[in-house]
N, C-alpha and C positions, 0 to 999 in steps of 0.2 A: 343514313346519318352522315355528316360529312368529318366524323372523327372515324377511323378507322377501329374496325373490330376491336383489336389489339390492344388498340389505344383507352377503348372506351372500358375494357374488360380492365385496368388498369387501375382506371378511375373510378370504375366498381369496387375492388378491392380497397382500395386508400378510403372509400368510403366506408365500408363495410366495419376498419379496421381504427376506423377516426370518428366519424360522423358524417352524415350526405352535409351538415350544413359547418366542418371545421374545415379551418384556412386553408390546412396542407390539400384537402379535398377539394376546395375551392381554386386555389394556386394550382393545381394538376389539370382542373381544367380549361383552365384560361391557357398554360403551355400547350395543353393538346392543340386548339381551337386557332390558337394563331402563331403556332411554330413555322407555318411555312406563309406568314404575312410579312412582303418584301420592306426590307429596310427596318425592321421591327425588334431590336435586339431586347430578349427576353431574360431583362437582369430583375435584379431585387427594384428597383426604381421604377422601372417601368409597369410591372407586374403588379404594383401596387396601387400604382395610376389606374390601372384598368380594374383594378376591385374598390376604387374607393367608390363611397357608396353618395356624400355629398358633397359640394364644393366649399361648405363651411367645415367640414371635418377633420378631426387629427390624423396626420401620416400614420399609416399603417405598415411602411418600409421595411420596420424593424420586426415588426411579428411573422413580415412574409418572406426576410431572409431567413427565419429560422425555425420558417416553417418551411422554407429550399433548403436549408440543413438537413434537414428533416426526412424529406422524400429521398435524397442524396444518399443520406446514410442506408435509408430501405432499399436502396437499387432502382427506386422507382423514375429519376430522372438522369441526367448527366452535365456537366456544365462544357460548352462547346463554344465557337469561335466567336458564334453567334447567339450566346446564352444559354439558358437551360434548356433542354429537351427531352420529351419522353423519351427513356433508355431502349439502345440498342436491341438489337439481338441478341448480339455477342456479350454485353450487358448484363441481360436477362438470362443466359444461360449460366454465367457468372453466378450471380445472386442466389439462382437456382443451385447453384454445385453448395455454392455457401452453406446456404440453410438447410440445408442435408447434414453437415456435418454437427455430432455429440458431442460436448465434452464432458469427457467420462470424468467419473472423482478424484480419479491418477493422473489426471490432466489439468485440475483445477488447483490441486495441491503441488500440483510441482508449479505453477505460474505463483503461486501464494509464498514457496518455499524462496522460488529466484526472487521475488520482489523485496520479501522481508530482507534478505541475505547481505543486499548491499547498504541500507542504514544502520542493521543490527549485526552483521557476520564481523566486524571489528572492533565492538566494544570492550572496554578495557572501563576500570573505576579506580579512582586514587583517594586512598585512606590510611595514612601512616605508609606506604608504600603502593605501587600499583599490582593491579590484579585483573588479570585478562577471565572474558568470558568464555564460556564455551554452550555456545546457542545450538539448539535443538528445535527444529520448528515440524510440528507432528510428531512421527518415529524417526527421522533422520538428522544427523549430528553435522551441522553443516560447519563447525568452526570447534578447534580445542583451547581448551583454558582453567581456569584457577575453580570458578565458579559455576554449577549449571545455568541454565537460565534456558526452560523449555516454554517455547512457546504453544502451546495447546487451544484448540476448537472445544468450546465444552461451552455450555448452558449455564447461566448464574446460577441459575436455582436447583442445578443438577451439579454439586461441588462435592456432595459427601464422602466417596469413594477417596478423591483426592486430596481433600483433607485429612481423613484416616492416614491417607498412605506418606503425604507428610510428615506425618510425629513419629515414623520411622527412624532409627538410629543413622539407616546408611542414608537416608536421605535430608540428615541434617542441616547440608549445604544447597540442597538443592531450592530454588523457586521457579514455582511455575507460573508462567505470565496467561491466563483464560481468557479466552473470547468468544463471541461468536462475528459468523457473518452475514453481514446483510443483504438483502436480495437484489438492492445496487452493484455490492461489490461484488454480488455471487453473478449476475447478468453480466457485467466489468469482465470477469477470468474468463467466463464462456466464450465471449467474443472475443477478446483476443484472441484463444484460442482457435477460433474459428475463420479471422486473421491469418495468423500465421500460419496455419494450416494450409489456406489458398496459396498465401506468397512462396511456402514451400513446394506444392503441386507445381507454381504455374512460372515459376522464379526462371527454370532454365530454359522454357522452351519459349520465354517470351523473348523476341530477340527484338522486335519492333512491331511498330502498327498498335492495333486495338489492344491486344493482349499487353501491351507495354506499358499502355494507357491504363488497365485496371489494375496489373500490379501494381503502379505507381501509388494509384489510388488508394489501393490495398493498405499497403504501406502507411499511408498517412491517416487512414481508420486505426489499425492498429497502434499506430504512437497516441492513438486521441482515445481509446479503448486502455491502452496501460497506464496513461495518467489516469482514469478517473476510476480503474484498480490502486493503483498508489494511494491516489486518496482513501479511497473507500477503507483500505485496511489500515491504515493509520488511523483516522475514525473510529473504526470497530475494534480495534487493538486499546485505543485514548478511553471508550467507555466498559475494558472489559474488570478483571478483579486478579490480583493475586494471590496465590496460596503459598503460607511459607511455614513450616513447623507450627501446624494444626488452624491454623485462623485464615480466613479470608480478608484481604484490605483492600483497600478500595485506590485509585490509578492516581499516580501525581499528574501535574500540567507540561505540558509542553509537547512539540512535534516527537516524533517515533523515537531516534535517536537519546534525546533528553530525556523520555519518560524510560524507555531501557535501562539508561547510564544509573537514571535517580532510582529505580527497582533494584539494581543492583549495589549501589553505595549506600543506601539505607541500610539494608541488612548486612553488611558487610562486618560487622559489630557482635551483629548475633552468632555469625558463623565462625571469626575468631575472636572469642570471648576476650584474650588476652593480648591483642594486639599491640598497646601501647606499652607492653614490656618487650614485643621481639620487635618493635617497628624503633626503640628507642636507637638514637644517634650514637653512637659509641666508636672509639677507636682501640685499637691492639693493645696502645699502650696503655689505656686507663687502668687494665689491671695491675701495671708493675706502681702509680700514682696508690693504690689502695692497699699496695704492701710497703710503701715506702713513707705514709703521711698518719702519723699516730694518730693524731689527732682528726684526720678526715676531714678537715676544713677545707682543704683545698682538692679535693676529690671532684668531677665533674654533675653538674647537676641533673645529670642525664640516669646515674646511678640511684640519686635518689627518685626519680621518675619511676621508676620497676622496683622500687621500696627493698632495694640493695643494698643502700645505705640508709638508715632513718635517724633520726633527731628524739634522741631521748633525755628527760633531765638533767643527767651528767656528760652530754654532749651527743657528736655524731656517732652511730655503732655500727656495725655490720650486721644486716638482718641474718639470722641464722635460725629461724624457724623454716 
């Protein structure tokens, strides 16, 4: 065969794991077949040249870059001076250390914990005054505040426990935000994880050359792996439900941030029932104004607000019930 064992054992796989007759299988062979054909640089344009199939047909460029994304992100090619090429040695051992590595539940939930932390670890809600949160994502208290606001992994249809434990007295202020995850954003945490795990192993002793070259690469997986974590939980957080003193409700609109703030300033009501009597505008001196004005006409109407002062048939009085 004039593809090299290695090579061809490659393109077994990407078949095996695609289709003998999908692009990225297709595209793997055409790099094997003419990587070392002189002057022949093996981009997305050319590669598509050589799989189009008639001269009347639509460009196929864009399917076969990213169907080169593709193979790229599997270890199976590299992009080099001279365009793609079947991956390295050093490459391939790479990929290989990679895919060995678990991520375990403690590892998925603390990537879950840090990502939440930074839209949600400083909300605060203003309602007659502000009121900081204090977010809890799992079992760990990642920020203090006024309000709980725990974010929990739990099943819709698996609420009951937490509802009960809702219409608890001490948990009166507390809401819990439910969700689950999806096996995007569950695949998303793993690989990152599995990311930064490399760049941590390989970070110090790459000083230059090849090994420079995959950290680099590393690197650039991983930012592309934390965003479509990002998304994913913001997603799966935008369709889950909240539990607040016995009832399940259902998620308002907006990115992560906005649907937290609105979780929290909605009930903000429930939890102090009496707000718009301590949240009232008042100064020091109004009370020497209500020992000095018989008639209470001119008393501030902030008083009457917390029904201090009320309005009865024979004028203003001093509520004293």
């Amino acid at each position: 065969s004039i593809i090299p064992p290695r090579w061809r054992d490659e393109v077994e796989q990407v078949a095996a794991q695609h289709g003998a007759d999908a692009l990225a299988t297709r595209v793997l062979k055409v790099i094997a077949l003419c990587v070392d054909v002189r002057d022949l640089t093996l981009d997305a344009h050319n590669i598509a040249v050589l799989l189009h199939a008639q001269m009347g047909g639509e460009s196929i460029e864009a399917d076969v870059a990213v169907a080169l994304q593709t193979l790229v992100d599997d270890f199976r090619i590299e992009l080099g001076g001279g365009g793609y090429r079947v991956q390295s040695p050093e490459g391939k051992s790479w990929a290989d250390e990679r895919n060995a590595i678990t991520a375990q539940v403690r590892d998925t939930n603390r990537l879950r914990k840090q990502l939440l932390e930074g839209p949600l670890g400083g909300l605060t809600a203003n309602v007659g005054r502000t009121f900081t949160v204090e977010l809890t994502v799992g079992d760990e208290k990642l920020s203090k505040g006024d309000i709980p606001l725990v974010v929990v992994e739990q099943e819709s249809n698996a609420l009951d426990d937490l509802v009960t434990e809702s219409r608890s007295k001490s948990n009166g202020n507390r809401i819990w935000w439910t969700h689950t995850l999806s096996n995007a954003t569950q695949q998303a945490l793993e690989e990152l994880h599995k990311s930064q795990e490399m760049i941590h192993r390989r970070q110090v002793s790459a000083r230059g050359g090849t090994d420079a070259e995959l950290v680099a690469r590393e690197k650039r997986l991983a930012e592309e792996w934390e965003a479509k974590a990002r998304r994913g939980l913001e997603a799966d957080l935008a369709a889950g439900r909240v539990v607040f003193l016995g009832r399940v409700d259902s998620m308002p609109g907006g990115d992560l941030k906005t649907i937290g703030h609105k979780i929290v300033e909605e009930r903000i009501p429930e939890i102090y029932t009496r707000l718009s009597e301590f949240a009232a505008s008042l100064k020091s001196t109004d009370a020497l104004l209500v020992l000095r004005d018989a008639s209470l006409d001119g008393v501030p109407s902030a008083l009457s607000a917390i029904n201090l002062v009320v309005l009865r048939p024979t004028g203003k009085e001093i509520e004293t019930k």
